[in-house]
DOPA-451805 format. One line per field, with one value per residue: residue number from 1; x, y, z of N, C-alpha, C, O in turn. Coordinates in steps of 0.1 Angstrom, whole numbers, plus 5000, padded with zeros to 4 digits. Example, Ala and Ser with C-alpha at 12.3 -4.5 7.8 and 13.67 -1.06 7.14 Angstrom:
2
k: (1/2);
nxx: (5132/5128);
nyy: (4943/4978);
nzz: (5078/5071);
caxx: (5123/5137);
cayy: (4955/4989);
cazz: (5078/5071);
cxx: (5132/5129);
cyy: (4967/5000);
czz: (5078/5079);
oxx: (5142/5134);
oyy: (4967/5011);
ozz: (5085/5080);
//
This chain:
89
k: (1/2/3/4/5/6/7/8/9/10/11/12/13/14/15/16/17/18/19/20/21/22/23/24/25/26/27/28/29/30/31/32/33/34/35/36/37/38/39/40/41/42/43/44/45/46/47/48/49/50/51/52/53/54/55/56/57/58/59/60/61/62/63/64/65/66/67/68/69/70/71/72/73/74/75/76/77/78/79/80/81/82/83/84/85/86/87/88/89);
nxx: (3813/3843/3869/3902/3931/3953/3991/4008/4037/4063/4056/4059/4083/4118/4137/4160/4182/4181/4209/4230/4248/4279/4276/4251/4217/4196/4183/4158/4156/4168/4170/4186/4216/4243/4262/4242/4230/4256/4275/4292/4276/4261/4245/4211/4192/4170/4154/4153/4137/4117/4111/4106/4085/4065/4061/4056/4028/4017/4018/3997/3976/3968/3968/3942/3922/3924/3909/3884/3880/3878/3898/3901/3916/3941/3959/3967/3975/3996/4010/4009/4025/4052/4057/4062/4084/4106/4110/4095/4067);
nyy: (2194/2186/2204/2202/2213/2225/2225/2247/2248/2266/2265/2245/2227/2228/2199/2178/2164/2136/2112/2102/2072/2056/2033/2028/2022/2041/2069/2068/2039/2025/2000/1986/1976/1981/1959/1940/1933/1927/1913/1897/1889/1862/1836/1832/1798/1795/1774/1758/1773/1776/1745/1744/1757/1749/1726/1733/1739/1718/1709/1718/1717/1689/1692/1703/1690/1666/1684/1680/1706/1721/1720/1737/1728/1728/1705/1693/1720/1721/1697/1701/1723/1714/1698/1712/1726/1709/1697/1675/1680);
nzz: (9720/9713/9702/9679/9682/9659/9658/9642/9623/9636/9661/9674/9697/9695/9690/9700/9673/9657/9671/9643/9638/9632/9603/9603/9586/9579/9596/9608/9611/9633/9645/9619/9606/9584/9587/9594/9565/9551/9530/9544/9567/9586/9578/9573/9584/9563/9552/9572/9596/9583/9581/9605/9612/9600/9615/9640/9627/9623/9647/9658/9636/9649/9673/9671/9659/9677/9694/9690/9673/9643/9616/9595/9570/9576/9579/9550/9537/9556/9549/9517/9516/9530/9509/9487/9499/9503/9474/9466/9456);
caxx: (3821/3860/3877/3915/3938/3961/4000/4018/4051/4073/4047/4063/4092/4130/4137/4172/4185/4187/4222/4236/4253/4284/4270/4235/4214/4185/4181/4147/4155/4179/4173/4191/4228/4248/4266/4234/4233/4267/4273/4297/4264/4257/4234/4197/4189/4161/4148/4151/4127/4102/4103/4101/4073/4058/4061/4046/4014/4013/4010/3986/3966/3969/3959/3930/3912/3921/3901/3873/3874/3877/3914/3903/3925/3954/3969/3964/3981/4011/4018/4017/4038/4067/4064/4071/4101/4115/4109/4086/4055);
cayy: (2189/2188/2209/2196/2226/2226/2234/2257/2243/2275/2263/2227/2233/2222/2186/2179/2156/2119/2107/2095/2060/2048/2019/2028/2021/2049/2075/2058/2024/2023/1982/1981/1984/1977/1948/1925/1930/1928/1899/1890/1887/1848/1834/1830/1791/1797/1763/1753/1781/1769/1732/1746/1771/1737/1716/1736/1742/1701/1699/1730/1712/1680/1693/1708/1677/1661/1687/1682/1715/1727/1725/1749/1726/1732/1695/1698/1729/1715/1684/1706/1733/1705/1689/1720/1732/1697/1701/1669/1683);
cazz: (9710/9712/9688/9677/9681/9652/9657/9636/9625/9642/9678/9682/9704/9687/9692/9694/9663/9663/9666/9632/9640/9618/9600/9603/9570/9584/9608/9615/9612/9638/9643/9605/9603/9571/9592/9593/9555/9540/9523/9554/9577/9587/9568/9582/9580/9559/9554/9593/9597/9575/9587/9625/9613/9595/9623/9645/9628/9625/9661/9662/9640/9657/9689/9666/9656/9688/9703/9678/9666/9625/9615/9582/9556/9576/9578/9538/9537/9558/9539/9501/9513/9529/9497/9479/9502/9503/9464/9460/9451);
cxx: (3835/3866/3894/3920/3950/3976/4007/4031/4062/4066/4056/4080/4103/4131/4151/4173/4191/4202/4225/4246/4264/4275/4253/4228/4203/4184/4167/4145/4168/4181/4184/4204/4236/4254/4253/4230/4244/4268/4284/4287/4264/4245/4226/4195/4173/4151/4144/4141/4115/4095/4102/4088/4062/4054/4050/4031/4010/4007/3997/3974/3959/3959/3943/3919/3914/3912/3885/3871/3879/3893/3916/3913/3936/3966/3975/3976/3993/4019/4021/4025/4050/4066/4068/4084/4111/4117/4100/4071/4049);
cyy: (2194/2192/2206/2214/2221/2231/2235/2250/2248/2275/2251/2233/2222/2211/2185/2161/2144/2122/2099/2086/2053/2033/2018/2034/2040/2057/2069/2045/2016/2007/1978/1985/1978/1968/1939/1922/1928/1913/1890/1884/1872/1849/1827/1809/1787/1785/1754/1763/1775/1754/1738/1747/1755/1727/1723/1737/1728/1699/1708/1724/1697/1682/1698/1697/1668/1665/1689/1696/1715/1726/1733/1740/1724/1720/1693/1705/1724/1710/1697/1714/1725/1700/1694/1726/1719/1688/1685/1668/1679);
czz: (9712/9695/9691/9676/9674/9654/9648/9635/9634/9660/9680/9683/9697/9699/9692/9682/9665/9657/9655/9641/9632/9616/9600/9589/9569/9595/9617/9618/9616/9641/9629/9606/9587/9573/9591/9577/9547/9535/9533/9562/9576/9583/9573/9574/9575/9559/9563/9594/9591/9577/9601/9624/9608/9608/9640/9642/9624/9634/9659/9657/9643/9667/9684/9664/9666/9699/9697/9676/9651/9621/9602/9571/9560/9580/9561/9537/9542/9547/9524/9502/9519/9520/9489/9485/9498/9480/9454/9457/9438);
oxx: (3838/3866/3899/3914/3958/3976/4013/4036/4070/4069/4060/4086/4100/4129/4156/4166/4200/4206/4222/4252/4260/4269/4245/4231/4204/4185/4166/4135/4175/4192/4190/4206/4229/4255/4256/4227/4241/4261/4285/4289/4267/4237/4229/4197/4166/4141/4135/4131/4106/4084/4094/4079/4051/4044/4041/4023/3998/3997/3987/3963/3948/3948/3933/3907/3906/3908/3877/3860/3886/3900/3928/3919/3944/3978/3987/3987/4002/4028/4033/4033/4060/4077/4076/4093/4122/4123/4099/4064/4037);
oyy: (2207/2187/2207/2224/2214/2244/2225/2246/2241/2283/2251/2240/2210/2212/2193/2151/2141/2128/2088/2091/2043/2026/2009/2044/2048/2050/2067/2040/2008/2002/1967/1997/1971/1962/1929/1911/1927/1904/1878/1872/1868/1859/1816/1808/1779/1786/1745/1756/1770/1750/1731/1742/1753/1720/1718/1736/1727/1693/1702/1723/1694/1677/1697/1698/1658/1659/1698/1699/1705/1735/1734/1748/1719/1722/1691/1699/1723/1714/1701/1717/1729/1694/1689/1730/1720/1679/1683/1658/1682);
ozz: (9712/9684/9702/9671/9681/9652/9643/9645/9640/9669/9691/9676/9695/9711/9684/9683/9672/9648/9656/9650/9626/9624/9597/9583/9560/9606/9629/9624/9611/9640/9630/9607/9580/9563/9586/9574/9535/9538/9531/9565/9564/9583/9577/9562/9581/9565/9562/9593/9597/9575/9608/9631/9614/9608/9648/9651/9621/9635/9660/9663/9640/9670/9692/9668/9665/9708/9699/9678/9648/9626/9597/9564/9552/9584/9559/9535/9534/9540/9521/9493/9513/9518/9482/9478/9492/9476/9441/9456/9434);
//
């Protein structure tokens, strides 16, 4: 049986300190700066996203019931969620 050998806080050898970054929201979340949030930031085409993201899982499951397998609902599921973005649901 392997025993876990616990270290000691004053055992783990000094690390040096992340660099602070002007503009950085987080020392850990150095992906995030205060530039892709400010209200200057370009603005994500939210609803292009969601018909891509739709259109793809059309063909997906297109290619699904062309390949006789199960397509779980998910032509269904397409059509009511473009009729709720496009706001004719």
């Amino acid at each position: 049986m392997t025993r876990l050998h616990a270290t000691a806080p004053h055992e783990i050898p000094d690390r040096p300190p992340i660099q602070v970054v002007p503009g950085l929201l987080h020392k850990y979340l150095a992906h995030l700066t205060w530039d892709r949030v400010s209200k200057d930031a370009p603005a994500w085409g939210y609803p292009n996203i969601a018909t891509d993201i739709l259109d793809v899982a059309d063909a997906w499951s297109e290619h699904l019931a062309s390949a006789d397998q199960p397509t779980w609902n998910l032509p269904s599921l397409v059509l009511s969620t473009r009729q709720t973005l496009t706001g004719t649901a």
